[in-house]
Backbone bond lengths (Angstrom), bond angles and torsions (degrees), N, CA, C in turn:
res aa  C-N    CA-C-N  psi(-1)  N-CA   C-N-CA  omega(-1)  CA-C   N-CA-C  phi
1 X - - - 1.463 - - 1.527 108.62 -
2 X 1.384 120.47 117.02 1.572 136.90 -166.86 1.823 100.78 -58.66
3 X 1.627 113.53 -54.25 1.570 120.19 162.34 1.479 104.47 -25.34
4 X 1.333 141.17 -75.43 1.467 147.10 -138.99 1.755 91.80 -70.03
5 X 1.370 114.74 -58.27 1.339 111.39 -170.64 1.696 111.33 -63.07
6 X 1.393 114.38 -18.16 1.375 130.67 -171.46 1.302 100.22 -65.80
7 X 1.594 99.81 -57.06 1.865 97.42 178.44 1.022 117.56 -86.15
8 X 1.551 126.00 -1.23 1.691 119.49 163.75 1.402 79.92 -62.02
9 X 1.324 143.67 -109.23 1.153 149.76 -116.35 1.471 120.50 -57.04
10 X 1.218 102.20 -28.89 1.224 121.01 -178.26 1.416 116.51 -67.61
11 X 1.575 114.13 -48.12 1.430 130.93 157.31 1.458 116.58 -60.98
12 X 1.194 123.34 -15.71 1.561 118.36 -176.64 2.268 86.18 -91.58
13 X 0.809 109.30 -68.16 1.648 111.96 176.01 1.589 109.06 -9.86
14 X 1.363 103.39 -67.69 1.418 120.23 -158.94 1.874 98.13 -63.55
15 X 1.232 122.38 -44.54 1.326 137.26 -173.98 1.085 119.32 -80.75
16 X 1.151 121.65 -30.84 1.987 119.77 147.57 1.206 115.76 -47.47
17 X 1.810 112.59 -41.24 1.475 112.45 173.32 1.060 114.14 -50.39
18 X 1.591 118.93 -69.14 1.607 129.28 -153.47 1.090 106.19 -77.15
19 X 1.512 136.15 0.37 1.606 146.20 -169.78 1.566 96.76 -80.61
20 X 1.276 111.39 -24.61 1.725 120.45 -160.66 1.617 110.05 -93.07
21 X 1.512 86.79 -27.85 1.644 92.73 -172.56 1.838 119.25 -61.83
22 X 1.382 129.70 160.65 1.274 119.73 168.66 1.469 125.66 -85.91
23 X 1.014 121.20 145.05 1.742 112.55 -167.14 1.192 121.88 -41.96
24 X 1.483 112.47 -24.34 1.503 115.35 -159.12 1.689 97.49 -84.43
25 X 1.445 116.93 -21.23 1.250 134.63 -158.80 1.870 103.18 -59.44
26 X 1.541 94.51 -53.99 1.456 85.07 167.93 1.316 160.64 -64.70
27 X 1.526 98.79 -4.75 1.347 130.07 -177.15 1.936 101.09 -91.95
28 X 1.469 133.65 -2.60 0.946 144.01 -179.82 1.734 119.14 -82.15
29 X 0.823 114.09 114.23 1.837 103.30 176.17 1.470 111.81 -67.29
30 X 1.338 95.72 137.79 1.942 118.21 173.90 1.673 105.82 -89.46
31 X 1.516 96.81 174.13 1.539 88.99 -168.78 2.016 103.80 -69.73
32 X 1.037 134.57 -28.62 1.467 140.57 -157.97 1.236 93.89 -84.63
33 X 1.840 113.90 91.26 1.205 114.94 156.20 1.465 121.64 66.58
34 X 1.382 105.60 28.19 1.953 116.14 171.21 1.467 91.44 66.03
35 X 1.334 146.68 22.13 1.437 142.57 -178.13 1.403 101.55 -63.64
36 X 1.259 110.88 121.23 1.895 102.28 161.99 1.562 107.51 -88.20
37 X 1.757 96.00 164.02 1.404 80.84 -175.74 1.608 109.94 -75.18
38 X 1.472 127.35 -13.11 1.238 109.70 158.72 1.548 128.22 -66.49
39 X 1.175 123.95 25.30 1.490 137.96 -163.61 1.692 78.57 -110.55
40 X 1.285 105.46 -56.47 1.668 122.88 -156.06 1.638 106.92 -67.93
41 X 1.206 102.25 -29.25 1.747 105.56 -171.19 1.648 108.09 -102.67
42 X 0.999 105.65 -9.33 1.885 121.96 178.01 1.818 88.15 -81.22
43 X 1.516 107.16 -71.98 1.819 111.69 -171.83 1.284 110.15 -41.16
44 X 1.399 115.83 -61.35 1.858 118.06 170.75 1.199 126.65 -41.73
45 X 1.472 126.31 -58.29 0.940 163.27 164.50 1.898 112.15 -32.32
46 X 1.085 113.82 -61.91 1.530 137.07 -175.36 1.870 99.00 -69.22
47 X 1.314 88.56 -43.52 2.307 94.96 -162.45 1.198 82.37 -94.17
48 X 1.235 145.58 -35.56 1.426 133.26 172.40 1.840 114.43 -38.43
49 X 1.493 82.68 -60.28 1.597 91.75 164.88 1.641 130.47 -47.77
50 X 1.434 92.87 -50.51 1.691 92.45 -172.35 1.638 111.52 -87.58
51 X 1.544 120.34 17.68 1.328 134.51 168.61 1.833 100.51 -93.15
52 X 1.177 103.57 -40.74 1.608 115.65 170.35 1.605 114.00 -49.71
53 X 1.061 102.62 -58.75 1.700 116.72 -166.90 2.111 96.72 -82.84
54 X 1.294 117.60 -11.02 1.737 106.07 174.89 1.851 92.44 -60.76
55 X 1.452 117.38 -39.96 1.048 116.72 -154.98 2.041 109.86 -98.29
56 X 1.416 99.93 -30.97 1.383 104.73 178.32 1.125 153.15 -104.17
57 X 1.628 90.77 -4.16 1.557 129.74 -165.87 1.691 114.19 -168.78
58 X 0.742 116.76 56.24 1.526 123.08 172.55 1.455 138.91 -29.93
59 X 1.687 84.04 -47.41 1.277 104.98 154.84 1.977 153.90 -24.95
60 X 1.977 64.49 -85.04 1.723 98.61 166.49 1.454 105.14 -61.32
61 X 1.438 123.77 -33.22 1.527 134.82 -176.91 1.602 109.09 -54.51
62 X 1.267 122.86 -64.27 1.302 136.79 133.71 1.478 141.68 17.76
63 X 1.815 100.91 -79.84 1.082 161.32 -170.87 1.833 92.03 -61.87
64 X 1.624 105.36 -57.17 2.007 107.97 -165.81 1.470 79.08 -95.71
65 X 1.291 143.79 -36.36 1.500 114.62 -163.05 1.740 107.99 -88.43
66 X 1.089 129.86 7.21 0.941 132.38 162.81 2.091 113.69 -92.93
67 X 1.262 94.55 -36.35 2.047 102.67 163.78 1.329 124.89 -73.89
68 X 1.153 114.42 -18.36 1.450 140.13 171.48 1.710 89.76 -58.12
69 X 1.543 101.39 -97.91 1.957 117.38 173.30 1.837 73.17 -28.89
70 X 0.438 112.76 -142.93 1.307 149.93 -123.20 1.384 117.85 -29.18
71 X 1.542 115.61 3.17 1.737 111.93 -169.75 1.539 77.55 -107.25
72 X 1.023 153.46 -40.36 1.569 147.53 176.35 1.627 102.88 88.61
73 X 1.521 110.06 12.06 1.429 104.56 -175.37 1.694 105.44 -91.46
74 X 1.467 119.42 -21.43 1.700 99.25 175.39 1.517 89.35 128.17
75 X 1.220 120.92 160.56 0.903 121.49 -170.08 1.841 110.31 -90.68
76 X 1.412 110.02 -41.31 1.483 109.02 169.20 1.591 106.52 -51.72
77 X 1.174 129.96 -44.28 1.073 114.71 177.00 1.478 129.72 -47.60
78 X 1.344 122.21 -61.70 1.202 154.09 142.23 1.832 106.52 14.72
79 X 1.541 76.11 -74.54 2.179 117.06 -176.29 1.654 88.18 -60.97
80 X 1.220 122.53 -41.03 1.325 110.81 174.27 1.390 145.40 -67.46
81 X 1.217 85.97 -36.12 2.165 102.88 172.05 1.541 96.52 -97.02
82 X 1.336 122.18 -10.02 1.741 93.74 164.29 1.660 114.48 -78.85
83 X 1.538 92.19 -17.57 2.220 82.90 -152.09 1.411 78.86 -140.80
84 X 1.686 134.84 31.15 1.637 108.67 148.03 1.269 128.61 -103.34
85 X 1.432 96.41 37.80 1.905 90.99 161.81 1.465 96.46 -115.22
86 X 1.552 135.21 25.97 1.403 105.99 141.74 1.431 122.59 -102.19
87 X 1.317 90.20 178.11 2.390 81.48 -166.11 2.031 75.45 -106.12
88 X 1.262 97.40 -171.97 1.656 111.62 -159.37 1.365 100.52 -66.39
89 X 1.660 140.20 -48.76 1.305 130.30 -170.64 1.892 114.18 -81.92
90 X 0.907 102.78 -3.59 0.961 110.27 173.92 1.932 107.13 -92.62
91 X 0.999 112.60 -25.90 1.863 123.58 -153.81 1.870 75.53 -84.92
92 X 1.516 104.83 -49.11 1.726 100.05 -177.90 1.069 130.37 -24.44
93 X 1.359 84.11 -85.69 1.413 118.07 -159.87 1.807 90.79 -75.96
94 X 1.615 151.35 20.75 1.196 134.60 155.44 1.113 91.24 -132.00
95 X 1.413 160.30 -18.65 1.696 130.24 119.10 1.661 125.66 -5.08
96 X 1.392 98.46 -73.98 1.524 131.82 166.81 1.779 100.34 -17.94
97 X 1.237 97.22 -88.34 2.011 141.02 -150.96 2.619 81.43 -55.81
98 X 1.677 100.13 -53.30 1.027 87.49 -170.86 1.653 122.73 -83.92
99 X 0.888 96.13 -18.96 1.787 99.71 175.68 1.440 106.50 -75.75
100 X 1.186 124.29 0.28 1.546 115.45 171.90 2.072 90.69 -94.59
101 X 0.899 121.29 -58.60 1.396 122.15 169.08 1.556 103.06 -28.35
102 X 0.956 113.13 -81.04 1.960 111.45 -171.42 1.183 103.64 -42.40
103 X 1.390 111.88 -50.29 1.970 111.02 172.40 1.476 111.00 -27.51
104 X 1.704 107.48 -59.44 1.135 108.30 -151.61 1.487 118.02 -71.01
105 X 1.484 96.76 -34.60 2.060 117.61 -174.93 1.289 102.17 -73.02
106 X 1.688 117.76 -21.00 1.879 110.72 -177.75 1.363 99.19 -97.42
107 X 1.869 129.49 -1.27 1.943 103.82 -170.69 1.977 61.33 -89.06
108 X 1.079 146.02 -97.15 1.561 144.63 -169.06 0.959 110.71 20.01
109 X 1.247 124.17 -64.33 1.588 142.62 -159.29 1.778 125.52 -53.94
110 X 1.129 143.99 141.84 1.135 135.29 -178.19 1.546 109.93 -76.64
111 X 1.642 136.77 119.99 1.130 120.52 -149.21 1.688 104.49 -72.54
112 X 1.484 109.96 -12.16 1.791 123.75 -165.94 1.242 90.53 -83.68
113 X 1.500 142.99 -31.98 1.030 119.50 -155.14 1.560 133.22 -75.19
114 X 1.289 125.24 126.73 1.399 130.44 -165.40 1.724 116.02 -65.14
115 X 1.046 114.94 108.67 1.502 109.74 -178.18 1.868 117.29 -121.94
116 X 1.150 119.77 120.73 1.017 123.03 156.14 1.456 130.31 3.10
117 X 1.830 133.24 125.81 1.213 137.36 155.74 0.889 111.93 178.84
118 X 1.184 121.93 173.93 1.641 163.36 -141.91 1.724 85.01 -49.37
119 X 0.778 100.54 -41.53 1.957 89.92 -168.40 2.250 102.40 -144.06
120 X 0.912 112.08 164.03 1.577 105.75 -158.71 1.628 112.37 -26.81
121 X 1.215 107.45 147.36 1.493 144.98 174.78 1.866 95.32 -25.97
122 X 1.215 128.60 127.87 0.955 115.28 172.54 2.093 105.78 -132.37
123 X 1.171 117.05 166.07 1.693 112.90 173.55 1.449 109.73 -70.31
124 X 1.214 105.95 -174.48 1.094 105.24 -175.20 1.599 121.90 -102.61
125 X 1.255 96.79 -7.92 1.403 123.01 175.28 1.952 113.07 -73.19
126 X 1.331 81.76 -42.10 1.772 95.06 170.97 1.841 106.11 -65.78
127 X 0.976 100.84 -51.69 1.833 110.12 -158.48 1.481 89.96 -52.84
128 X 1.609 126.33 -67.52 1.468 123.55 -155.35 1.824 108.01 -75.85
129 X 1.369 103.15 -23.21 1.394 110.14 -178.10 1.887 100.90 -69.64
130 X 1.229 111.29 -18.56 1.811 125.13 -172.71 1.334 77.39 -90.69
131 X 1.441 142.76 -75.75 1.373 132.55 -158.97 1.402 122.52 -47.63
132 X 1.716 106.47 -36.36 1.635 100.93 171.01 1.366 115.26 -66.52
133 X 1.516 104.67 -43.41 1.424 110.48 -178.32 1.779 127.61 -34.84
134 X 1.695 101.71 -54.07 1.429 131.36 -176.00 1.738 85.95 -57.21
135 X 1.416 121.45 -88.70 0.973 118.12 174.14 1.639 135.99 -11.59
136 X 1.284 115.09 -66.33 1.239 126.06 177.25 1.772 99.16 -60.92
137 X 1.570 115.13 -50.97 1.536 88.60 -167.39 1.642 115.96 -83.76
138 X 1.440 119.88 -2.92 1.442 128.54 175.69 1.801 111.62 -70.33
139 X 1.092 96.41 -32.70 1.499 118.55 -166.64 1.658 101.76 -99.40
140 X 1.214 114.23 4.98 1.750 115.08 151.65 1.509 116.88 -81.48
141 X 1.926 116.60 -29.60 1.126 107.61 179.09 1.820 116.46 -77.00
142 X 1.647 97.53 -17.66 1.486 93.64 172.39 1.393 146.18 -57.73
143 X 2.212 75.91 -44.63 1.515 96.38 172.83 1.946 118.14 -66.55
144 X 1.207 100.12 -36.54 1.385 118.34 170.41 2.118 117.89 -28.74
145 X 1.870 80.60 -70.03 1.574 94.50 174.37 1.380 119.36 -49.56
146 X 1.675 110.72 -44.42 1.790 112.07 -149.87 1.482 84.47 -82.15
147 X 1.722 134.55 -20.14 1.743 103.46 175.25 1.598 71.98 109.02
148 X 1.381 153.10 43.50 1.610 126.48 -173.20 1.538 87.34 -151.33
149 X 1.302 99.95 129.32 1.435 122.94 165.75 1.519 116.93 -92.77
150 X 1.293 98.08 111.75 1.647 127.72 177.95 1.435 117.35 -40.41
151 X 1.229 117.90 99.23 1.722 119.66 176.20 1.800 112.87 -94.64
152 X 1.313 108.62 85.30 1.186 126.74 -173.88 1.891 112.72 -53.96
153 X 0.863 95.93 160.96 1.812 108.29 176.66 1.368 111.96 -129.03
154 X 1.301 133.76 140.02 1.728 134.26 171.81 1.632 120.76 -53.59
155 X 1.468 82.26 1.93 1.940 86.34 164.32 1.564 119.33 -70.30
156 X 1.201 110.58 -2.03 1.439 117.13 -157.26 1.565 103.63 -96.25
157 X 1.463 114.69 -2.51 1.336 135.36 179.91 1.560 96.71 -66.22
158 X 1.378 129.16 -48.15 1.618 132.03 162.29 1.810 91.21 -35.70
159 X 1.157 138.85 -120.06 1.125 149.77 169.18 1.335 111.76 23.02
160 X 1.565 104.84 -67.63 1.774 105.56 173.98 1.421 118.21 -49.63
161 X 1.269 107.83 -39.96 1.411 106.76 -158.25 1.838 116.64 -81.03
162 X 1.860 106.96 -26.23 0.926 121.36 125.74 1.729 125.76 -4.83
163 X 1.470 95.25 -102.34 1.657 107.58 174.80 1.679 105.62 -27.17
164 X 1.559 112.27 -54.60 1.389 114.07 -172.10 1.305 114.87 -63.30
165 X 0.917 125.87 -27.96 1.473 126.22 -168.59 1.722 109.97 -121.30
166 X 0.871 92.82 31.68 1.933 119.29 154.99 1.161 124.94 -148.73
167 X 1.525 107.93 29.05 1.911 108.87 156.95 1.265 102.24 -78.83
168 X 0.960 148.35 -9.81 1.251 112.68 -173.27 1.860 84.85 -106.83
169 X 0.971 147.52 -11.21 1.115 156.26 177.09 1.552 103.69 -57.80
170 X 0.905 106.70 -46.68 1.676 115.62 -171.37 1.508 112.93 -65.45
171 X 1.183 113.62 -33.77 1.303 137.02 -179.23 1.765 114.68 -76.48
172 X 1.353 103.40 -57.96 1.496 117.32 178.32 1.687 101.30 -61.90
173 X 1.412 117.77 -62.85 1.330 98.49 -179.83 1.609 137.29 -58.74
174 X 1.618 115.02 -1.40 1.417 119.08 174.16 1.998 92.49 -111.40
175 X 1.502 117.51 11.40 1.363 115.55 145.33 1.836 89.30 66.91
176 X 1.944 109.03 51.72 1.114 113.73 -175.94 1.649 98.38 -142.84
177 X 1.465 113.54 149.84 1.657 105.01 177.08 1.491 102.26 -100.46
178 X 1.358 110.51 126.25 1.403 118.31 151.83 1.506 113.19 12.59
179 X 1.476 127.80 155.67 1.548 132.25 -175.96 1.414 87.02 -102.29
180 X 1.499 125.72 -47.00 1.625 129.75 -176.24 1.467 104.51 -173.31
181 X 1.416 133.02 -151.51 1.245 111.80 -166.90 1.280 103.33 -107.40
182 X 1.403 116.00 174.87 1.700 124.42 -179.06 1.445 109.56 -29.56
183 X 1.283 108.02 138.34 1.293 109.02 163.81 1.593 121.19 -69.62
184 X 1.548 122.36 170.88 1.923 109.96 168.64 1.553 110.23 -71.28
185 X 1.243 117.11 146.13 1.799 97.26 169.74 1.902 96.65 -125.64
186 X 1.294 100.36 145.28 1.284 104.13 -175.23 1.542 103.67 -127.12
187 X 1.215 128.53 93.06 1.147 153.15 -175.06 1.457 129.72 -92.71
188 X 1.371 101.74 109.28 1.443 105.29 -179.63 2.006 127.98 -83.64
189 X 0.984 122.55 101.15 1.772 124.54 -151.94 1.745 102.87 -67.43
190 X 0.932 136.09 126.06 1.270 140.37 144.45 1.516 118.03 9.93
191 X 1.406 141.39 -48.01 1.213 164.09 119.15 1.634 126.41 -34.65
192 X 1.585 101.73 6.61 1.178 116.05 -175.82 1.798 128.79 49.90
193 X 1.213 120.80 20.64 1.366 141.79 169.57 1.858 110.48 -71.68
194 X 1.183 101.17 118.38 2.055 92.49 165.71 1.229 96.04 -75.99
195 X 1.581 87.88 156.56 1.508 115.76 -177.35 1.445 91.79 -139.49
196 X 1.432 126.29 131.69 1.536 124.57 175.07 1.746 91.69 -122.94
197 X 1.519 108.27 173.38 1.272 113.06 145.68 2.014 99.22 173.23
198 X 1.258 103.14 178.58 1.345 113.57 -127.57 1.328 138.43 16.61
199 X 1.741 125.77 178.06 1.415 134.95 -120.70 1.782 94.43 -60.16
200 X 0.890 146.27 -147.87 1.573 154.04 -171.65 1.460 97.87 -123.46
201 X 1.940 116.64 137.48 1.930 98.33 172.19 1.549 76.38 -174.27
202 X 1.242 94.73 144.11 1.460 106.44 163.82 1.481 111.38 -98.03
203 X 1.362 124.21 -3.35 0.835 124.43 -173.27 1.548 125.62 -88.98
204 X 1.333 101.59 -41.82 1.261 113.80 168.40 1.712 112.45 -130.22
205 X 1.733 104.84 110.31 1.542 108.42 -174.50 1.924 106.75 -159.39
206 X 1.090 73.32 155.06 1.706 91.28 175.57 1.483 116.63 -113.45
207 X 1.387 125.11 117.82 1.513 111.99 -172.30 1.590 93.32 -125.32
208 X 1.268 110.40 153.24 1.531 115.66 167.03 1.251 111.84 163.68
209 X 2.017 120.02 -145.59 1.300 133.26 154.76 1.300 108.94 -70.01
210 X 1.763 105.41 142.37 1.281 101.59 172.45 1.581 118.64 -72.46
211 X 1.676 114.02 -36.87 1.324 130.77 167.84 1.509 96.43 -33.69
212 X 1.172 126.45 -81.52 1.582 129.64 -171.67 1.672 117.05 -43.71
213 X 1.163 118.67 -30.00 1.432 122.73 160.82 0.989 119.79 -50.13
214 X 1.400 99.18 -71.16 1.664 124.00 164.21 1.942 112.91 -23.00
215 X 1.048 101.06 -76.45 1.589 116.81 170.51 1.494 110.26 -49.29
216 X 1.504 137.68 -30.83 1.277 121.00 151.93 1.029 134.34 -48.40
217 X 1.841 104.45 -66.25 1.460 113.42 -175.11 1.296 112.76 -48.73
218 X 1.261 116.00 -52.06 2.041 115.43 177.31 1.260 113.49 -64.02
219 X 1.306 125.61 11.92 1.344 120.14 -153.52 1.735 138.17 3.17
220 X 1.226 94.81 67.36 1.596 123.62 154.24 1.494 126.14 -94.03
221 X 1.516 96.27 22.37 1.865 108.22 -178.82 1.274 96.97 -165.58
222 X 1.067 114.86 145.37 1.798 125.63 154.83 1.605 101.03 -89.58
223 X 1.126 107.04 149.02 1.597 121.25 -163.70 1.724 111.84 -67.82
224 X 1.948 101.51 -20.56 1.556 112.11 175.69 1.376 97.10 -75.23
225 X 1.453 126.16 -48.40 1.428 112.71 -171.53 1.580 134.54 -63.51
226 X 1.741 101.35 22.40 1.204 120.90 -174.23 1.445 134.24 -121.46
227 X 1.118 96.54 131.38 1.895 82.47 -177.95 1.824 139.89 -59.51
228 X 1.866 102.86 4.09 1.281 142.42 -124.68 1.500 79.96 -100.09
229 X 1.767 129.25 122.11 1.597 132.30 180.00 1.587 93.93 -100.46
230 X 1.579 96.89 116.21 1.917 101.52 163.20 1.170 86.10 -120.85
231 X 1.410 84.56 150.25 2.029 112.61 -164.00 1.672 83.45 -152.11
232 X 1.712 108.85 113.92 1.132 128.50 171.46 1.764 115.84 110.34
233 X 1.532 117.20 129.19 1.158 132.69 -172.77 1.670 103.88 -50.74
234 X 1.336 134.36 -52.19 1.771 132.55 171.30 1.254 82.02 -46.57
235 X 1.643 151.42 -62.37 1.829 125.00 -110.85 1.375 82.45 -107.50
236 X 1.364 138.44 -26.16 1.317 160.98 179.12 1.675 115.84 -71.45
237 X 1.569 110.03 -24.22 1.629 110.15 173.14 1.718 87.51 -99.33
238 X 0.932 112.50 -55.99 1.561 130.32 -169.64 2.015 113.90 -16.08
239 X 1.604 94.70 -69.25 1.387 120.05 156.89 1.311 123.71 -47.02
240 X 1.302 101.74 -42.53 1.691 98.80 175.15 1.406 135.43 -44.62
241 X 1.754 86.98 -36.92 1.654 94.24 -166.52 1.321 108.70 -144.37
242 X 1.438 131.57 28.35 1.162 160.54 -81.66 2.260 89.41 -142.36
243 X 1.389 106.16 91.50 1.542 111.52 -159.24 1.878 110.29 -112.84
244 X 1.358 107.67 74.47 1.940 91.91 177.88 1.243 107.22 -71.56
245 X 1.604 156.73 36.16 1.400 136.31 -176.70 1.021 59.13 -144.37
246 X 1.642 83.70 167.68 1.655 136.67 -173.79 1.673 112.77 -81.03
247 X 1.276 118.80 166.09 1.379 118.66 -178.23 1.300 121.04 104.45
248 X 0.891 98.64 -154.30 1.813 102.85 -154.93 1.998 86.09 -98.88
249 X 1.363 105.57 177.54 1.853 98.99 -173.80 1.602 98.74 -106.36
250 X 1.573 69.80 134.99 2.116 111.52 -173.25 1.484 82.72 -71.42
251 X 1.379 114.20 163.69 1.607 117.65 134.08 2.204 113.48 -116.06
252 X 0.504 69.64 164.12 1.905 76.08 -155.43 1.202 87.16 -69.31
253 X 1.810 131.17 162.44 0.956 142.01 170.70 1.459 128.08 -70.01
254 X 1.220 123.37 134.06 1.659 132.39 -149.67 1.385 85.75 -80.24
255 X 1.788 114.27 145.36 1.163 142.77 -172.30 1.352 102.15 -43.74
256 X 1.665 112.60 144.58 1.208 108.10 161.42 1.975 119.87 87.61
257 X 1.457 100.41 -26.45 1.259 124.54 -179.52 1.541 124.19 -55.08
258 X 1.441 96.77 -67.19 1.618 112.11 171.08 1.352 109.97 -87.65
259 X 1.381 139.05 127.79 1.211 151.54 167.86 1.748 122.63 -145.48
260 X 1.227 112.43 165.80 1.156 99.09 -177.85 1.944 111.92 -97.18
261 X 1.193 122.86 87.17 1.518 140.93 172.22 1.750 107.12 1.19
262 X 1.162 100.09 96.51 1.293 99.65 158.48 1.846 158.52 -12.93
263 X 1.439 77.46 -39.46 1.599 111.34 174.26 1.563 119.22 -154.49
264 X 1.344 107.28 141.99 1.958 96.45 -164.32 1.673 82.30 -73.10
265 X 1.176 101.88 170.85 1.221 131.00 -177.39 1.840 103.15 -108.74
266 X 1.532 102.10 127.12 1.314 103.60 172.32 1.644 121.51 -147.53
């Protein structure tokens, strides 16, 4: 399954980064919500796991989403008393060591197959394609902090397609119907390849980087902080509030907010 190697790679990217950083670095808040990046490598790290166990342990899968409900402390918390007795090089390198493992049990895996979580049954093709996702958009606030501009790969086409196939998602979870249907998006890939998808309209479309799309839908960008042309009132609400993960509805980060830091921080 092309997904599994997507988020190996994707997870090896992010961890070359943070390999560079200084210890103290992680103990620092990023712009997303005072997150340290040990906030960031605990969250990955933990769901990494329980993407492991849809497929290897069902059980145990079970087992934390039922301790989760039930400690009423939050989920960072949670991520915290499982994985805070490692200090940061240690949190790495067994972040690191296990996300090549999930790689390996999801290229195995049947991509149809229905597996267990936190909220309806999803394939398995969905779950690891969500794992790169999480990854890639957690690992914008990293790149953000260290001062490092993101050199994307056409793997990120997982991601887009994502975004695409949670418009109407975005909508349902703030318990709203659609303005009309998807807008066209005309997308330029990292590798410089177009990427289009839905019906053709001049009327209602999104043209740009796909990376910058990308960075909407996860909201790791406000749609102004982008070079990204929507032309039409749907492609224009769409962006606004524009949600591919699960949960209750985010509102995207206020203009100007997320950027990539001027100077690393040390």
């Amino acid at each position: 399954m092309q997904q599994a190697e997507d988020f190996r790679q994707e997870t090896r990217a992010l961890s070359g980064l943070v390999a560079t950083l200084h210890h103290s670095q992680y103990y620092l808040p990023t712009q997303f919500r005072d997150w340290t990046v040990m906030d960031v490598l605990r969250h990955l790290h933990f769901w990494n796991g329980m993407a492991h166990f849809q497929i290897s342990d069902p059980d145990t899968l079970a087992a934390h989403l039922k301790a989760i409900q039930a400690s009423g402390a939050g989920m960072r918390a949670y991520e915290a008393k499982q994985l805070g007795h490692l200090g940061e090089r240690a949190l790495l390198e067994e972040w690191s060591d296990f996300a090549e493992e999930a790689a390996d049990i999801f290229a195995e895996a049947d991509p149809k197959a229905r597996l267990k979580w936190a909220g309806p049954d999803m394939s398995a093709r969905s779950s690891i394609t969500a794992r790169q996702m999480e990854t890639w958009a957690h690992g914008q606030e990293i790149f953000d902090f260290a001062s490092v501009e993101r050199r994307n790969e056409d793997r990120i086409s997982n991601i887009v397609t994502l975004g695409v196939n949670t418009f109407g998602w975005t909508y349902a979870t703030r318990r709203q119907t659609p303005p009309g249907p998807m807008p066209h998006l005309a997308l330029t890939a990292p590798s410089g390849a177009s990427w289009t998808y839905g019906e053709a309209s001049q009327a209602e479309r999104i043209e740009g980087r796909a990376e910058e799309f990308c960075q909407v839908v996860t909201q790791t960008r406000n749609i102004a902080d982008t070079a990204l042309k929507v032309t039409g009132p749907v492609a224009a609400d769409w962006m606004s509030k524009a949600q591919c993960f699960a949960g209750a509805p985010a509102e995207p980060p206020a203009p100007g907010t997320r950027h990539v830091l001027r100077r690393a921080i040390s």
